[in-house]
N, C-alpha and C positions, 0 to 999 in steps of 0.2 A: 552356779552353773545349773541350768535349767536340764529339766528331761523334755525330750519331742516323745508327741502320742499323734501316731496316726489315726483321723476319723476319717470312718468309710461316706461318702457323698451323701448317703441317704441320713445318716447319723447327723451330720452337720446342718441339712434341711430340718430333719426336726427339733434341733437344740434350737436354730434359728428361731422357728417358730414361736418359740419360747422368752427370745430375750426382749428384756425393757429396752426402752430407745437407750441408743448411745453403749449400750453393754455388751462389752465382747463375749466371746463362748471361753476367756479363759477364765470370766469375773463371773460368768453364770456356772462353770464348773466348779468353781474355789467353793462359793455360795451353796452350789447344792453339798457339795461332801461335807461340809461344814452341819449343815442340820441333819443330813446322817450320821456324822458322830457325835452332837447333842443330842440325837435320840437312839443315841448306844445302837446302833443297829451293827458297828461293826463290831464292837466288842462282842455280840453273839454269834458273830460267827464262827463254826465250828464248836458250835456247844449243841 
């Protein structure tokens, strides 16, 4: 069972701008949080 996230219009303009052909916002989302926590950025938080 999935979760829904609401993006506000302008949020989804600029992921847009972003994606490689053919790549949705939810394969450029996986992708980005993915190299945020190979590069620990969430482990620091709250430290």
């Amino acid at each position: 069972m999935g979760t829904t996230v609401e993006l506000s219009d302008d949020l989804v303009e600029r992921i847009e701008g972003h994606l490689e052909e053919d790549e949705t916002i939810e394969e450029f989302l996986e992708e980005l949080i993915s190299i945020y926590e190979q590069e620990g950025r969430f482990l620091q938080e709250g430290a």
